[in-house]
Steps between C-alpha positions, in 0.01 A plus 500: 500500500629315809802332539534117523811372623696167319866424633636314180719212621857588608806268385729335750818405257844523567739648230833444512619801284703732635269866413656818554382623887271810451534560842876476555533875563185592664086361485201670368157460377651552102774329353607643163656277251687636187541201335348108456657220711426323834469747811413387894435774766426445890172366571514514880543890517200733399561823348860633588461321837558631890575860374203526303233418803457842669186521658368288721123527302694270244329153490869340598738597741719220339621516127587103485267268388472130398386424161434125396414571147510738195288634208469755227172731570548698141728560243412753241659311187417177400528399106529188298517285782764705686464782777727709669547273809584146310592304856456528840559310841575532848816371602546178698570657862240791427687769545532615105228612195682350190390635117586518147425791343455522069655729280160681487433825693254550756334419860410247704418455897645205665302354858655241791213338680423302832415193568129609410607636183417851602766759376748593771662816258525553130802685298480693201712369207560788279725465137521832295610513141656858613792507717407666895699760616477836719470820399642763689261852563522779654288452772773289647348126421642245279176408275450156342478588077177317510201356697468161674442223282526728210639286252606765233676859590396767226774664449592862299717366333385411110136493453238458794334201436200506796402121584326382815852326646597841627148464712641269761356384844191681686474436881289586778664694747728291743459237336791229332289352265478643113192537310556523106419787338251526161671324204373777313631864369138621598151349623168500575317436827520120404879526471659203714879433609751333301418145471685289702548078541584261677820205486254301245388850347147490576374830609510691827304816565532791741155495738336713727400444893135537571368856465285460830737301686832649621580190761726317318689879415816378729834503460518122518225426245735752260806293534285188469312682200739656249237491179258721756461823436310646800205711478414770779144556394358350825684795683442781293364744766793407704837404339694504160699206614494214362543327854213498730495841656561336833804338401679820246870467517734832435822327524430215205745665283697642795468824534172522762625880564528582149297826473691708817680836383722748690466886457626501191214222346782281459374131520709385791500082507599314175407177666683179412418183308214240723424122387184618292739741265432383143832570421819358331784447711711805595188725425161617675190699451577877507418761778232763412731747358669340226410673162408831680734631223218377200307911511666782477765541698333798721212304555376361874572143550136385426375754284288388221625663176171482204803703288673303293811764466548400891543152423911414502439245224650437168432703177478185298418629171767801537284781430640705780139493738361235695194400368230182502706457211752351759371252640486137402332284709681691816709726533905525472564666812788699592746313790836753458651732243438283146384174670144432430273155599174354324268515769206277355092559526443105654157663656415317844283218630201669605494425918118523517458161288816416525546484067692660276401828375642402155265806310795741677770298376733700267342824652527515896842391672539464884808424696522407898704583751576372826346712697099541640320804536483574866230734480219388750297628227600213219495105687650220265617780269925579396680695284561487147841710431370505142183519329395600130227478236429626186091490563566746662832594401708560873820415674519508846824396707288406829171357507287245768291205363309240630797207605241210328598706211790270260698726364914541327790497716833593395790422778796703611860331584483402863 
């Protein structure tokens, strides 16, 4: 299936509101809203602006731009009339993205465009039922309680209820842009994402580039593409990148040295947040060595564990062993002394066709991190600081995957 392109047509009204400034304390590619009203953020500054662009393979050396116009590229609610995003304009002098936002729960992806009606950036618009907050473990990182775009956080407390809202977001690596997971508990190979709509709720669908042709795999079509997911199947012998192999980026998410140890094997760079990082503000994407604490604790950072007793999850049904018995949909993994998180089983999009692998949902979860793998070996390939499946069942706390792979992400505090 090949992707054809159609740019909706972007509004150009004022609003004379006055919205509550996402952006007042910082910009980034997510804005999280906790409750319905009328929001603005910046829409001259891309991701979380000058400090974010640090490398000069970056499309931009400049994070300002000049929007003339606005529109809504998804929202993944729409009902009786009514979606998530009920208004939305560009203010008179340009310079602000101005929305209302329903009382219903959910996603959405909001684009400026040029004069040509091309997108200049997108923003992810992200409203959870559950309340975000960090979790403190003992690897030293303050973890976010859920994933991005996760609209529900399954907690311990009471009974566990599993429902696809805990799924969240899937993205390629480096890139801003979400792609929504399967609206499903499980699948089958004909599993699709969530649906999503547009401002009149007609439907919008997630496509795939060309499987012969990687030209148009450039940073610049991405931005100007956010329902894209890329496929790397004309590089196959050569590169798990999404990106053409020529043009592979380490630094998207900032941390381009990522996989360097010392004597010890003790990562050394935690990198720092860049303008693609699909983050909220006042979070990022994690270094590689974030859950190295979910085996055993005497394990090798990296070491995949097939035993389930090496697994520093939950005994959810309190029979004193962990079992298959114990998981539910993911695993509750162990952060600190008596604080566990739902890590979910959102499966991936698959980066040779650039679709979701919705059969895996429920069974196979994969997280990113920041990081590539440096090894000369693996081109267009980074690391996963946590993988784990239940076909087979496995947990390991440092993996490498293919970066056209979409798969979880759950921040740390900045």
């Amino acid at each position: 299936m090949l992707a054809s392109i159609i740019f909706m047509s972007c509004k150009k009204d004022s609003n004379d509101s006055k919205p509550i400034d996402l952006s007042k304390n910082g910009t980034a590619n997510c804005y999280l809203i906790t409750s319905s009203g009328t929001y603005s953020f910046n829409a001259k500054i891309i991701g979380n602006g000058t400090s974010g662009i640090i490398s000069s393979d970056f499309h931009t050396s400049n994070p300002t731009i000049s929007p003339v116009s606005v529109k809504l590229v998804w929202q993944d609610y729409y009902y009786n009339g009514k979606g998530l995003i009920t208004e939305l304009t560009l203010n008179e002098d340009k310079t602000k993205v101005i929305f209302t936002i329903s009382e219903a729960f959910g996603n959405a992806v909001i684009a400026v465009c040029d004069v040509n009606e091309n997108i200049l950036w997108s923003w992810h618009i992200w409203k959870p039922a559950s309340t975000v907050k960090h979790l403190s473990s003992s690897t030293g990182y303050d973890i976010m309680n859920m994933n991005v775009g996760a609209t529900l956080d399954i907690s311990l407390s009471g009974a566990i209820i599993n429902d696809t809202k805990s799924y969240g977001m899937l993205y390629q690596w480096g890139r801003k842009d979400p792609l929504p997971a399967s609206a499903t508990l499980t699948g089958t190979t004909t599993t699709v994402s969530a649906p999503m709509y547009d401002m009149e709720g007609n439907p919008v669908t997630i496509q795939n580039s060309s499987w012969t042709d990687v030209s148009n795999n450039t940073l610049l079509y991405a931005i100007q593409n956010p329902t894209i997911c890329f496929s790397r199947w004309g590089q196959l012998a050569t590169s798990g990148d999404w990106l053409t192999a020529t043009n592979s980026v380490d630094a998207l998410w900032g941390n381009p040295k990522g996989y360097e140890r010392d004597e010890n094997l003790t990562y050394i760079n935690k990198g720092k947040k860049s303008i693609y990082d699909p983050c909220p503000v006042g979070w990022r994407v994690p270094p590689s060595d974030v859950f190295r604490n979910f085996v055993a604790e005497d394990a090798v950072l990296g070491t995949i564990s097939f035993d389930i007793s090496e697994f520093q999850v939950q005994d959810l049904n309190g029979d004193g062993e962990i079992t298959i018995d114990d998981y539910s949909y993911g695993w509750f993994f162990k952060l600190n002394e008596n604080v566990y998180s739902y890590f979910p089983s959102a499966s991936r999009f698959d980066g040779q066709y650039g679709m979701l692998m919705g059969s895996m949902s429920g069974i196979w979860g994969t997280y990113w991190s920041n990081s590539p793998d440096g090894s000369a070996d693996n081109p267009g390939r980074a690391y996963s600081p946590l993988s784990f499946g239940t076909s087979p069942i496995m947990v390991t706390t440092l993996a490498n995957a293919g970066r056209a792979d979409a798969y979880s992400i759950r921040c740390i505090k900045e």
